[in-house]
PDB file with one MODEL, atoms N, CA, C and O in Angstrom:
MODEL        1
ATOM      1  N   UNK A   1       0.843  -1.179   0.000  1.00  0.00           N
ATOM      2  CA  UNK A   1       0.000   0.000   0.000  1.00  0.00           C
ATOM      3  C   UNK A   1       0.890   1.244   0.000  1.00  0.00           C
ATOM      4  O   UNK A   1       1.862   1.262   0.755  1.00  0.00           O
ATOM      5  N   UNK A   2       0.641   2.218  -0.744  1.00  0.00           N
ATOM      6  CA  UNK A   2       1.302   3.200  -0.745  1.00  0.00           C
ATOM      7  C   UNK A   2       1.069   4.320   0.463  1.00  0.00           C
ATOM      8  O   UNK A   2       0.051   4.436   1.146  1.00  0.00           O
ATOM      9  N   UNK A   3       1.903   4.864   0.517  1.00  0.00           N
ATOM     10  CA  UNK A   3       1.776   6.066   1.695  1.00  0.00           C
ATOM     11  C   UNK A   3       1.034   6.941   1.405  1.00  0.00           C
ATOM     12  O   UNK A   3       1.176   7.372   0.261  1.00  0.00           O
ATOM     13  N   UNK A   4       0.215   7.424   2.056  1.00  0.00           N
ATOM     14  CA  UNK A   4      -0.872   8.484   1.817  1.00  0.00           C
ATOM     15  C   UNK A   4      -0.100  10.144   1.778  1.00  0.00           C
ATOM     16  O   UNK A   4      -0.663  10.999   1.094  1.00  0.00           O
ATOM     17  N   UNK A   5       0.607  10.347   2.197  1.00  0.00           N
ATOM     18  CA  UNK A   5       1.924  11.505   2.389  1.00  0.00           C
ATOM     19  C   UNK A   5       2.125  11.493   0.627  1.00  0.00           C
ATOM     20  O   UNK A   5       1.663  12.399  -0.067  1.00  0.00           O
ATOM     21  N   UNK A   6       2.978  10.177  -0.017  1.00  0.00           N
ATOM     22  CA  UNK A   6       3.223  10.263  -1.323  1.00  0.00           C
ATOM     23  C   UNK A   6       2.290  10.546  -2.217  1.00  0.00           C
ATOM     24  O   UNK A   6       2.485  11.537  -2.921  1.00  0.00           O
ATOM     25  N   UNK A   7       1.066   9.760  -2.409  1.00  0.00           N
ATOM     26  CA  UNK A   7      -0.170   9.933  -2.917  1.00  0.00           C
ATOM     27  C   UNK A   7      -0.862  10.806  -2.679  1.00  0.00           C
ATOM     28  O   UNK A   7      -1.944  10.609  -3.230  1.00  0.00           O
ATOM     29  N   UNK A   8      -0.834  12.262  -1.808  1.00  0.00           N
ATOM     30  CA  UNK A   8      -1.036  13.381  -1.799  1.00  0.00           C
ATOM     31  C   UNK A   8       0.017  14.036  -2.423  1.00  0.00           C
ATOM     32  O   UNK A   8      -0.712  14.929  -2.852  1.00  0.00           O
ATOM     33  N   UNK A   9       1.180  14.370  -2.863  1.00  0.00           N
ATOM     34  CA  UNK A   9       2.460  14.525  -3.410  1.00  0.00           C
ATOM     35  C   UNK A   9       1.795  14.346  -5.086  1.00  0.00           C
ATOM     36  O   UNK A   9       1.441  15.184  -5.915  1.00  0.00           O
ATOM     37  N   UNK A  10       1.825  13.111  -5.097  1.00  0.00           N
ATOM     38  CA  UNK A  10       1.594  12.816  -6.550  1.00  0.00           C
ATOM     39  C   UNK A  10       0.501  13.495  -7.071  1.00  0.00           C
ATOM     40  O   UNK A  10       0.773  14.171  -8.063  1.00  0.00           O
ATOM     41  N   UNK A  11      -0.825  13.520  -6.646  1.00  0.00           N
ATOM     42  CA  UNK A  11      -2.120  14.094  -6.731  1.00  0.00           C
ATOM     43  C   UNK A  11      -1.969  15.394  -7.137  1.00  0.00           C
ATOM     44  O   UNK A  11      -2.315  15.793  -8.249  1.00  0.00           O
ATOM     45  N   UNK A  12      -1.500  16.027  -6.345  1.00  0.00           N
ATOM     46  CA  UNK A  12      -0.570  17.897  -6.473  1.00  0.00           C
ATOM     47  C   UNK A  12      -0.567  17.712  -7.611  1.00  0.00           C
ATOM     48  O   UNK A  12      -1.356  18.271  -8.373  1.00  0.00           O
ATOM     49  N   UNK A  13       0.578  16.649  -8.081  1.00  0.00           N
ATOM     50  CA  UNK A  13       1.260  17.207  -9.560  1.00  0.00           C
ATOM     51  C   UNK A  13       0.719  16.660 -10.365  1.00  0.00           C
ATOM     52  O   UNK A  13       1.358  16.211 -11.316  1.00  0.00           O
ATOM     53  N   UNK A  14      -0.978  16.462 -10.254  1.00  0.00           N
ATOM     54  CA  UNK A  14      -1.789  15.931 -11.334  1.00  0.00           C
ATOM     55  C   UNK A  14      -1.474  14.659 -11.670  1.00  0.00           C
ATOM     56  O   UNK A  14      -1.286  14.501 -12.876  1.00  0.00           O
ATOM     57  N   UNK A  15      -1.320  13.408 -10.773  1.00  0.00           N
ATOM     58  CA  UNK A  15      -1.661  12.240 -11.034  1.00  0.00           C
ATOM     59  C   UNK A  15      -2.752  11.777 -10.583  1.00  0.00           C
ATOM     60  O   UNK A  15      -3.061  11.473  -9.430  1.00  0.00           O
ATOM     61  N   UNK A  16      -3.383  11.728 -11.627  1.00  0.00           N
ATOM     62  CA  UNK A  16      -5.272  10.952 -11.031  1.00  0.00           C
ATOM     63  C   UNK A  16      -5.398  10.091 -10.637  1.00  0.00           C
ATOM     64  O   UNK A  16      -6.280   9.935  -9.793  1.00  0.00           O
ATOM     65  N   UNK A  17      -4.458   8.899 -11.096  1.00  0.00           N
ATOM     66  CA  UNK A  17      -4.468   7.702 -10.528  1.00  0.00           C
ATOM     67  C   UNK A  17      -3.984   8.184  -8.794  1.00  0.00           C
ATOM     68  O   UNK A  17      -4.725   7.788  -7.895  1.00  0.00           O
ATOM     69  N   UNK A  18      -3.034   8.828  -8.509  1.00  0.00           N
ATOM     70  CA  UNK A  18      -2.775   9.033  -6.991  1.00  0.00           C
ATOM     71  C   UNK A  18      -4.153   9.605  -6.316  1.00  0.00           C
ATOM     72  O   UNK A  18      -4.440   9.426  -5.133  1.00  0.00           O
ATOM     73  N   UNK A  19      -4.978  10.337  -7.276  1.00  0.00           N
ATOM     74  CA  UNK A  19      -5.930  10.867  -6.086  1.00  0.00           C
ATOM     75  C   UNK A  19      -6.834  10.574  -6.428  1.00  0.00           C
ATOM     76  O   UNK A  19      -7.770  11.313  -6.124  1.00  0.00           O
ATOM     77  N   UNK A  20      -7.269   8.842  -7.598  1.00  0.00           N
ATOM     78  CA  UNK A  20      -7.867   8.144  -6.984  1.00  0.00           C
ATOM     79  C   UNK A  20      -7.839   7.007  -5.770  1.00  0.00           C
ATOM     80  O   UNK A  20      -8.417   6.725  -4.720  1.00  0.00           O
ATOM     81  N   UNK A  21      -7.201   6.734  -6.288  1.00  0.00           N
ATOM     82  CA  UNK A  21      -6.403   6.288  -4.861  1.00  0.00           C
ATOM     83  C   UNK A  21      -6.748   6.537  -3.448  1.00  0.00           C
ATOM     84  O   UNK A  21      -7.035   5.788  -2.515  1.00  0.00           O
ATOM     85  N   UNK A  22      -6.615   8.039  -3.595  1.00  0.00           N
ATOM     86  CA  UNK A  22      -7.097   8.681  -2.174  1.00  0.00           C
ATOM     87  C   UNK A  22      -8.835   8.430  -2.015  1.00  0.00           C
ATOM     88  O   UNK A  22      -9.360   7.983  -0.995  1.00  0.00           O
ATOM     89  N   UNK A  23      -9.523   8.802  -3.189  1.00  0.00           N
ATOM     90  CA  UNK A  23     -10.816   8.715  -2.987  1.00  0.00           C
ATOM     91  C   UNK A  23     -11.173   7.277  -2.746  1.00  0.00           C
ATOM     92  O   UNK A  23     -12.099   6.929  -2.015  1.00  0.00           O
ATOM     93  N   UNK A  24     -10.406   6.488  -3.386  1.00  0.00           N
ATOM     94  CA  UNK A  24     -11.055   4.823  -2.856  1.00  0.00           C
ATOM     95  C   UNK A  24     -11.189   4.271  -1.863  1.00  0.00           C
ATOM     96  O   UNK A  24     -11.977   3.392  -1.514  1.00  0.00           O
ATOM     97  N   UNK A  25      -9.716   5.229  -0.931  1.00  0.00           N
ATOM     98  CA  UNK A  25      -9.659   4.948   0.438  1.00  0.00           C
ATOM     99  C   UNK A  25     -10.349   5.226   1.430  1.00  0.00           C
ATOM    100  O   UNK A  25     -10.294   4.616   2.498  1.00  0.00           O
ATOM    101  N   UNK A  26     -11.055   6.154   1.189  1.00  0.00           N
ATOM    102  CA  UNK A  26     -12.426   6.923   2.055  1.00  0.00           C
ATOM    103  C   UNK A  26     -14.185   7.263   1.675  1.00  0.00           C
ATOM    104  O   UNK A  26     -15.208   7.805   2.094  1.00  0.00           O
ATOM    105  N   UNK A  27     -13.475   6.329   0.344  1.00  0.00           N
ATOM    106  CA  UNK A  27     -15.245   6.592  -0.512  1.00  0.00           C
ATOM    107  C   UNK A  27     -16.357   6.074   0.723  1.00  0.00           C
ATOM    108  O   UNK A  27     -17.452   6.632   0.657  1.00  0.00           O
ATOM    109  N   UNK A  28     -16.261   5.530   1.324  1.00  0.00           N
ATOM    110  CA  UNK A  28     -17.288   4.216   1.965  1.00  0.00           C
ATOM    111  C   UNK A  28     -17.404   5.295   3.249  1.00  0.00           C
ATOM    112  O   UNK A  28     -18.567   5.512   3.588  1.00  0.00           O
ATOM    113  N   UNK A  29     -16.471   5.931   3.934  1.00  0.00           N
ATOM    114  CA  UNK A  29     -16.600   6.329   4.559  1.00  0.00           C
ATOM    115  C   UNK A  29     -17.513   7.529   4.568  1.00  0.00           C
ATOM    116  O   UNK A  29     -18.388   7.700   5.416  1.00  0.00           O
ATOM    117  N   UNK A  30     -17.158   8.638   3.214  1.00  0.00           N
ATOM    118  CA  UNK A  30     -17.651   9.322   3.217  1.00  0.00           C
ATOM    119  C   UNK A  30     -18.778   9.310   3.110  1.00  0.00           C
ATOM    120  O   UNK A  30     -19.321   9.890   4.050  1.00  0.00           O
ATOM    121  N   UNK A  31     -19.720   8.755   2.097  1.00  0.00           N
ATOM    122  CA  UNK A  31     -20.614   8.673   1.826  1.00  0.00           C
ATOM    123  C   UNK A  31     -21.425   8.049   3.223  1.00  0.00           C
ATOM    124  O   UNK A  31     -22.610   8.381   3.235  1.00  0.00           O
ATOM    125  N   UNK A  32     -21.049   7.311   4.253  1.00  0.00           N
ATOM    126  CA  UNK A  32     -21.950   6.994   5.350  1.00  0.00           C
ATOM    127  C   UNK A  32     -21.870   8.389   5.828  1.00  0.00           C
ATOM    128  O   UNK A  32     -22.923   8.910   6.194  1.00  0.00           O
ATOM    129  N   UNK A  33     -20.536   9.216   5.888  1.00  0.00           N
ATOM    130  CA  UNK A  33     -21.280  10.344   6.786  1.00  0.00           C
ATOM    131  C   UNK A  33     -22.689  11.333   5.635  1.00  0.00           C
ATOM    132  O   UNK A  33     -23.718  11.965   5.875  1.00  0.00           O
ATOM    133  N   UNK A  34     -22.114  11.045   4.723  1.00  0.00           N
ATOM    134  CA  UNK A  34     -22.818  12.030   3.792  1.00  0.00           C
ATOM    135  C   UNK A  34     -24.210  11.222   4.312  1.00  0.00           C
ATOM    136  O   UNK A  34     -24.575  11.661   5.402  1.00  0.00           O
ATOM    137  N   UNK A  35     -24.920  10.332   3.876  1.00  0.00           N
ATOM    138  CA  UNK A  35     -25.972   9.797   3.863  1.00  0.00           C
ATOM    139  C   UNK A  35     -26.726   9.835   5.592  1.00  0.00           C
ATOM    140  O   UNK A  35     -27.946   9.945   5.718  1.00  0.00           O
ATOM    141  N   UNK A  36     -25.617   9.705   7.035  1.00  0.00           N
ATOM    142  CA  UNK A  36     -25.955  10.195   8.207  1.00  0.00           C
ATOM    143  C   UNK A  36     -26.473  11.796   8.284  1.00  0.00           C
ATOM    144  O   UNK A  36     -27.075  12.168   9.291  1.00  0.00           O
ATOM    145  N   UNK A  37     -26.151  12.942   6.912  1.00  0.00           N
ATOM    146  CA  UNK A  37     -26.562  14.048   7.121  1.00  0.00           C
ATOM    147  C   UNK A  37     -27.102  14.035   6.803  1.00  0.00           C
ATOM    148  O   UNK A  37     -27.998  14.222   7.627  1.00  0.00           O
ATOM    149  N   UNK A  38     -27.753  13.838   5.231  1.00  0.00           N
ATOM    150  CA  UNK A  38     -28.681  13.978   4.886  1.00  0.00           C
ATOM    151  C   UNK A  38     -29.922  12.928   4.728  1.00  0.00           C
ATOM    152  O   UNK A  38     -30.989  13.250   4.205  1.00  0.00           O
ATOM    153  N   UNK A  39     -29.662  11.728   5.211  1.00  0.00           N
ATOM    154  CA  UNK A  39     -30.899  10.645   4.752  1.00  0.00           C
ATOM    155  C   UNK A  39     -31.399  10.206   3.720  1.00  0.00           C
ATOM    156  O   UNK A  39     -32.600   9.946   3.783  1.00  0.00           O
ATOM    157  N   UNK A  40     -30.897  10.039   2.808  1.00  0.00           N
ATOM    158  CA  UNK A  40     -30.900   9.907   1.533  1.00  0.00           C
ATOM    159  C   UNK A  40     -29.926   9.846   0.665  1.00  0.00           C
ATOM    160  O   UNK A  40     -28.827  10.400   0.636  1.00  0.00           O
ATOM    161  N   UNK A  41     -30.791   8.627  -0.508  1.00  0.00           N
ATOM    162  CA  UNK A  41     -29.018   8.124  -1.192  1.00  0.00           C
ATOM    163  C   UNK A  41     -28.963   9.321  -2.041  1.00  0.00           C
ATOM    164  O   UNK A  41     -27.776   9.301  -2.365  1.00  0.00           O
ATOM    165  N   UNK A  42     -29.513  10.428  -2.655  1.00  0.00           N
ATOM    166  CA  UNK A  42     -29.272  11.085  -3.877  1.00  0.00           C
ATOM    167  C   UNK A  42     -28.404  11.666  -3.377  1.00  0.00           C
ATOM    168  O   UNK A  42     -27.211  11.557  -3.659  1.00  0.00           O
ATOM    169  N   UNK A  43     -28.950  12.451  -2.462  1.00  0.00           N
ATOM    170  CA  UNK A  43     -28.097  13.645  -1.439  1.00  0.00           C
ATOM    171  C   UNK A  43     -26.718  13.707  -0.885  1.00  0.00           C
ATOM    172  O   UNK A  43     -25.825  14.553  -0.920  1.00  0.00           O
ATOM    173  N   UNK A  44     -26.855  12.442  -0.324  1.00  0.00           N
ATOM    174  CA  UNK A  44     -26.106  11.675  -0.364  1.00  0.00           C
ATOM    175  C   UNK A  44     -24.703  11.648  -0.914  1.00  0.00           C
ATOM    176  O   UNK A  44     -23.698  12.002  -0.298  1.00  0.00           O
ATOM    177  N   UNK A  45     -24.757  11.149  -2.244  1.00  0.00           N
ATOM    178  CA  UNK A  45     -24.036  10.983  -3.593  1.00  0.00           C
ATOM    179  C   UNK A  45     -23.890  12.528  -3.837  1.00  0.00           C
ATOM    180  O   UNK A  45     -22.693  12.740  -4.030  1.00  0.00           O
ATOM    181  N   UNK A  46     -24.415  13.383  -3.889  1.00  0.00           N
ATOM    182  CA  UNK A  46     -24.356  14.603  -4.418  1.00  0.00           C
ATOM    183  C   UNK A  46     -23.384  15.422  -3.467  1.00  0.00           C
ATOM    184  O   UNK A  46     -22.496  16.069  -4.023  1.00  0.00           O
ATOM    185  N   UNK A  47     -23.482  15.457  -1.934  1.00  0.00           N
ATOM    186  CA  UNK A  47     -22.739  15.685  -1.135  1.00  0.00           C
ATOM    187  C   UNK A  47     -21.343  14.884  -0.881  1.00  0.00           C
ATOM    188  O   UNK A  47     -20.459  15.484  -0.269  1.00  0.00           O
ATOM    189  N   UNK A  48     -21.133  13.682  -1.285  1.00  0.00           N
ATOM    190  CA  UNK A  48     -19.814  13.237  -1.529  1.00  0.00           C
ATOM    191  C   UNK A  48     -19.390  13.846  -2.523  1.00  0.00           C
ATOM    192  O   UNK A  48     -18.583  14.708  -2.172  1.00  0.00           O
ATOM    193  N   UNK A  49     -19.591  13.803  -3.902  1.00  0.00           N
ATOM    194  CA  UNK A  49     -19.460  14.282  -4.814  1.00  0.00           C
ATOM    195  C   UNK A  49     -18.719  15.875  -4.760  1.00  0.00           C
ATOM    196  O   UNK A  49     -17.679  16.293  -5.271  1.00  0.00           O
ATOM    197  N   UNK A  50     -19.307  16.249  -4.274  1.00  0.00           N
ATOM    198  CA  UNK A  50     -19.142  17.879  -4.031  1.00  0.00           C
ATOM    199  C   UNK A  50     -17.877  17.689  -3.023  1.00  0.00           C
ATOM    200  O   UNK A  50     -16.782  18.142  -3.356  1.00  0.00           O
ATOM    201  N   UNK A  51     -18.024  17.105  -1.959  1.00  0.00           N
ATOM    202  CA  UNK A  51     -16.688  17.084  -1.304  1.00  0.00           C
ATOM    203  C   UNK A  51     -15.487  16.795  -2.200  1.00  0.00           C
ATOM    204  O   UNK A  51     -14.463  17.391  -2.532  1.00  0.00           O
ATOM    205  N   UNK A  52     -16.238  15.265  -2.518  1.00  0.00           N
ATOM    206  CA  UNK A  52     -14.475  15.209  -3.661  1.00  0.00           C
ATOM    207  C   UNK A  52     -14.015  16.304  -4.465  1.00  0.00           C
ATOM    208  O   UNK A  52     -12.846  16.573  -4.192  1.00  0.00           O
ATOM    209  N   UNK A  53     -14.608  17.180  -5.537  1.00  0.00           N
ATOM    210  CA  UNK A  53     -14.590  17.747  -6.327  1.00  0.00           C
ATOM    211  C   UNK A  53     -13.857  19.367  -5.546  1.00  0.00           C
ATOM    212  O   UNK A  53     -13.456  20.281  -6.265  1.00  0.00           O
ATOM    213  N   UNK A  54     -13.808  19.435  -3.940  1.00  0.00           N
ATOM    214  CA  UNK A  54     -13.578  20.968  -3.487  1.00  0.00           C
ATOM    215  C   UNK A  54     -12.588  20.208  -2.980  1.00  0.00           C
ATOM    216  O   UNK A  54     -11.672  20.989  -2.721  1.00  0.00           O
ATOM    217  N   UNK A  55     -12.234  18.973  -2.664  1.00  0.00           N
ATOM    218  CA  UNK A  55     -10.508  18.731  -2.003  1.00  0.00           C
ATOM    219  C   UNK A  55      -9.548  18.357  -3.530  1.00  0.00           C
ATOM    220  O   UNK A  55      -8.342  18.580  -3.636  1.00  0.00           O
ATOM    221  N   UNK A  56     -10.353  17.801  -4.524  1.00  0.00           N
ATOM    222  CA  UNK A  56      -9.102  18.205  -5.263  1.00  0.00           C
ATOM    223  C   UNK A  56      -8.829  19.608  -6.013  1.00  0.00           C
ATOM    224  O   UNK A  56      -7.697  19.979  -6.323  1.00  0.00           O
ATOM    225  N   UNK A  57      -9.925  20.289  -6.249  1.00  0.00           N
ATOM    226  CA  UNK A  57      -9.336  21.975  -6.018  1.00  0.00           C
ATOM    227  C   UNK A  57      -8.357  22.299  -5.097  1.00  0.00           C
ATOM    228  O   UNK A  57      -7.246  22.740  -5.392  1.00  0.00           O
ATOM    229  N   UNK A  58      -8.784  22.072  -3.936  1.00  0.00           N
ATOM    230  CA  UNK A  58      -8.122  22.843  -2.566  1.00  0.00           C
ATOM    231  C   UNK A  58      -6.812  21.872  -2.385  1.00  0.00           C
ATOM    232  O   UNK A  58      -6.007  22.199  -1.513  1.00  0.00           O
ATOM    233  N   UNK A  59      -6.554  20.678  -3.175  1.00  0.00           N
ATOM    234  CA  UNK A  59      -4.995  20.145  -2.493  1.00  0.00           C
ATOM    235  C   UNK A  59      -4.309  20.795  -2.648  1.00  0.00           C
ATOM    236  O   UNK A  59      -3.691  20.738  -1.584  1.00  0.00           O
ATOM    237  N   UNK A  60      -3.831  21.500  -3.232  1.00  0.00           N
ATOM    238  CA  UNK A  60      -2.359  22.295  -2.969  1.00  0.00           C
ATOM    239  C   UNK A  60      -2.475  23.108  -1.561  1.00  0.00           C
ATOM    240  O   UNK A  60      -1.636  23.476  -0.738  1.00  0.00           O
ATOM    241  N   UNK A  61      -3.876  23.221  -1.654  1.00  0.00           N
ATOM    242  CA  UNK A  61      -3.915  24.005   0.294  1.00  0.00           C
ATOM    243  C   UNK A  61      -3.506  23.049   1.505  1.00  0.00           C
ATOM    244  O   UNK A  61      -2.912  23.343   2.543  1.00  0.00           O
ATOM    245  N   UNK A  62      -3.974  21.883   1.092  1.00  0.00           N
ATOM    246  CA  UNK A  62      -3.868  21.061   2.080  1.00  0.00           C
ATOM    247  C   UNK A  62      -2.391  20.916   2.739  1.00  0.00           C
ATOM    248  O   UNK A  62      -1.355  20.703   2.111  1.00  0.00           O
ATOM    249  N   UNK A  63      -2.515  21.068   4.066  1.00  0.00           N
ATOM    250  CA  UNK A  63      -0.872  21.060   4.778  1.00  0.00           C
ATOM    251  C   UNK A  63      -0.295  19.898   5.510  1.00  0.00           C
ATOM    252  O   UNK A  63       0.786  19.588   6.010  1.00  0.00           O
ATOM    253  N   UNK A  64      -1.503  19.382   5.354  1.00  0.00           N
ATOM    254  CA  UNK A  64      -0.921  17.995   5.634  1.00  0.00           C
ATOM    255  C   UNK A  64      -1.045  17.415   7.295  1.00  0.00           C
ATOM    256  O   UNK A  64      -0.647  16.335   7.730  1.00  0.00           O
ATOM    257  N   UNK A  65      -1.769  18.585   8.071  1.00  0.00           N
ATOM    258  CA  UNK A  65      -1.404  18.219   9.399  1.00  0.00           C
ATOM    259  C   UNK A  65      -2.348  17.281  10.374  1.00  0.00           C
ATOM    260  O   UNK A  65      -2.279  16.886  11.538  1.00  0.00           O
ATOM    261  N   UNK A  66      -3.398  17.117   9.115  1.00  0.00           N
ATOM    262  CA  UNK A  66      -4.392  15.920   9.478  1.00  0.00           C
ATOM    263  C   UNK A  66      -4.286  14.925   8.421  1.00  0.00           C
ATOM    264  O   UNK A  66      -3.871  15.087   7.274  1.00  0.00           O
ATOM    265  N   UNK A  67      -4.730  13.857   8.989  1.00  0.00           N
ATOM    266  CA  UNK A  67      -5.121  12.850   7.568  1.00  0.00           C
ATOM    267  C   UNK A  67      -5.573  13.317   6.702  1.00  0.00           C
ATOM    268  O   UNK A  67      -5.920  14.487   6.867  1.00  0.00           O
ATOM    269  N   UNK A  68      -5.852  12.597   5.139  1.00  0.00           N
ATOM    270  CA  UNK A  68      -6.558  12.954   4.216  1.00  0.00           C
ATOM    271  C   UNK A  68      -7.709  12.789   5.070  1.00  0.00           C
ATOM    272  O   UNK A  68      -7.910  13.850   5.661  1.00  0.00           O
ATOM    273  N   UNK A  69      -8.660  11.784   5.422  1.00  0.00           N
ATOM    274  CA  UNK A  69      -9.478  11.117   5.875  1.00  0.00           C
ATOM    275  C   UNK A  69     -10.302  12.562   6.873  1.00  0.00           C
ATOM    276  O   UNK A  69     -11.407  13.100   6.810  1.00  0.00           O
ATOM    277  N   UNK A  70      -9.439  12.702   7.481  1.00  0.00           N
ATOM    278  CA  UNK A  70     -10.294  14.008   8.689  1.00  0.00           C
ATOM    279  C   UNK A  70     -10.065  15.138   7.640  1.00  0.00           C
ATOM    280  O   UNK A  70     -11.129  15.708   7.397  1.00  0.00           O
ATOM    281  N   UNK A  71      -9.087  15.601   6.996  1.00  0.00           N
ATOM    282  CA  UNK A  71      -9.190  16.845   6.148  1.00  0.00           C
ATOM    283  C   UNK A  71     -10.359  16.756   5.334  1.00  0.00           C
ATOM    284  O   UNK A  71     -10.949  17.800   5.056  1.00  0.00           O
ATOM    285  N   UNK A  72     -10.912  15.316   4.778  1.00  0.00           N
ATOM    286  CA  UNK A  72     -12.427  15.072   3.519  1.00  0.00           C
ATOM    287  C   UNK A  72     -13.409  15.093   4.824  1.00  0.00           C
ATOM    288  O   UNK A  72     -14.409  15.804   4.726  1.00  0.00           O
ATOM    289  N   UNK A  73     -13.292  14.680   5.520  1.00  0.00           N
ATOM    290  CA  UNK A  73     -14.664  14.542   6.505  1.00  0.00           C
ATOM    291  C   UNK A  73     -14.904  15.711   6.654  1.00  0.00           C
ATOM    292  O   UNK A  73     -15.894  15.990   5.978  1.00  0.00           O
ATOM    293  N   UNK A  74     -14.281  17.109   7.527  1.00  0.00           N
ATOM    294  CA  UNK A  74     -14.134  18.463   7.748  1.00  0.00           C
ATOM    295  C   UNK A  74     -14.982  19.144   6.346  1.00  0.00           C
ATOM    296  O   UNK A  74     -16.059  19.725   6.484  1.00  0.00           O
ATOM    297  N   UNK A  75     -14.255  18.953   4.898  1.00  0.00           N
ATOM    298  CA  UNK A  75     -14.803  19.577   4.005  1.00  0.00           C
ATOM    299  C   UNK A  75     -16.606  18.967   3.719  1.00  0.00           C
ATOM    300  O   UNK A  75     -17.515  19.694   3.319  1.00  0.00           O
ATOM    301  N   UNK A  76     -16.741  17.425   4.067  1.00  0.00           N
ATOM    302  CA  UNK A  76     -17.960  17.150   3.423  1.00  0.00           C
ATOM    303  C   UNK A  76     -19.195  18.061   4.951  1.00  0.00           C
ATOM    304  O   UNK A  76     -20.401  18.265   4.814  1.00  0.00           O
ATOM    305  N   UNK A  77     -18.737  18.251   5.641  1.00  0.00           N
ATOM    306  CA  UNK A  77     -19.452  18.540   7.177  1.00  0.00           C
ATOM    307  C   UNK A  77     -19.769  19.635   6.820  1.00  0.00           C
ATOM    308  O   UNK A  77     -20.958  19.949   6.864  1.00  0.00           O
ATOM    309  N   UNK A  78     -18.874  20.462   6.400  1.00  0.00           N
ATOM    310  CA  UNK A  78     -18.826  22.139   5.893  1.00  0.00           C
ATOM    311  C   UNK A  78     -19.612  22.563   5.027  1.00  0.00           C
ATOM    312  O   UNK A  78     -20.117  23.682   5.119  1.00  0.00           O
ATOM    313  N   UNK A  79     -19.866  21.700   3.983  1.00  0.00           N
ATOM    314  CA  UNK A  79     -20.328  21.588   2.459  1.00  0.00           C
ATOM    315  C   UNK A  79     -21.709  21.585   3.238  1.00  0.00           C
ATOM    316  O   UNK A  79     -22.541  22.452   2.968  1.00  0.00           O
ATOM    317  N   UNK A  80     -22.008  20.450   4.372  1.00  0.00           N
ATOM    318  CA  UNK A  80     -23.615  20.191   4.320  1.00  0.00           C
ATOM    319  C   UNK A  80     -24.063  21.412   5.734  1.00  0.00           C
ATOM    320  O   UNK A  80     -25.222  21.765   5.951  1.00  0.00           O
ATOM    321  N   UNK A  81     -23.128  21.777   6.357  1.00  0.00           N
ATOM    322  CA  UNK A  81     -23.355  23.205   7.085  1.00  0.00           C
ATOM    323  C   UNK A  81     -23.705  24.336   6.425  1.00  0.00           C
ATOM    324  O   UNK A  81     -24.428  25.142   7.009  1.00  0.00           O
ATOM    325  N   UNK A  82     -23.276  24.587   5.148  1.00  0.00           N
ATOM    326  CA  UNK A  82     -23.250  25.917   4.215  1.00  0.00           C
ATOM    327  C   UNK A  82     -24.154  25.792   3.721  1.00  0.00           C
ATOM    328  O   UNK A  82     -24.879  26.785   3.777  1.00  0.00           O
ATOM    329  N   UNK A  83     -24.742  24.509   2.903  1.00  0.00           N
ATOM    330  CA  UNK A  83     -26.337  24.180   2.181  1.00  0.00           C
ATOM    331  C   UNK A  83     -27.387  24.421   3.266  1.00  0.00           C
ATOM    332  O   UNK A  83     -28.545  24.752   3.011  1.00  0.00           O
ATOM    333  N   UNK A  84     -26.943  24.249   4.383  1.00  0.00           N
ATOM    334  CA  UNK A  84     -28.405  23.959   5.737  1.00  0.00           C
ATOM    335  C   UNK A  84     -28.712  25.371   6.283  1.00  0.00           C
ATOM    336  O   UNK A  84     -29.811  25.753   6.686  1.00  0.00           O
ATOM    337  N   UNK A  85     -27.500  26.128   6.230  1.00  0.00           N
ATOM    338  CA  UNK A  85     -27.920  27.573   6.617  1.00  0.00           C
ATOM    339  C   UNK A  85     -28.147  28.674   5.375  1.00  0.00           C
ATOM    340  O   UNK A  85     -28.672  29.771   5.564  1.00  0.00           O
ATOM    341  N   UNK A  86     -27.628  28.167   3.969  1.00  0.00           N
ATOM    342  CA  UNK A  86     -28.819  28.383   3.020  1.00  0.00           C
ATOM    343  C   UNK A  86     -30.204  28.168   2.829  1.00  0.00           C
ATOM    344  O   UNK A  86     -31.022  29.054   2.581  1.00  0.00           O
ATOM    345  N   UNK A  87     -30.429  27.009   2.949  1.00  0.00           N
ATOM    346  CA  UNK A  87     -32.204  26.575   2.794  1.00  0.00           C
ATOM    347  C   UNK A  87     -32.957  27.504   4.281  1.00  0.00           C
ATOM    348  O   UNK A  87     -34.166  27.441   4.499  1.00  0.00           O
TER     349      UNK A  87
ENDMDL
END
């Protein structure tokens, strides 16, 4: 298994395969929290989705001082905080 340190490294410099990688490793996860917020599979999916899509924008921000794992959880929590005090 590769190091998650490297495979954030690689991801940076636009290897997809590295940051799929990353997403395979936490897909399951995410999506239970996603689906614990919202109750529903669409929402669900749509709120993972959206997470993935704002951490690989934001990796070059990422500093590394949490896991990937708590840095995606943080963004998908945020994502469904910002929609809830919209509606």
């Amino acid at each position: 298994m590769i190091d998650e340190k490297l495979l954030i490294n690689r991801a940076r410099q636009g290897n997809k395969e590295a940051f799929r990688e990353l997403v395979e490793r936490t897909m399951i996860m995410i999506y239970r929290l996603a689906y614990d917020l919202t109750g529903n599979r669409h929402d669900a999916e749509d709120l993972s989705q959206e997470a993935y899509l704002r951490a690989y924008r934001g990796l070059r921000g990422f500093r590394g001082d949490s896991k990937w794992s708590s840095w995606l959880y943080r963004i998908t929590m945020n994502i469904f905080y910002d929609s809830s005090r919209k509606s």
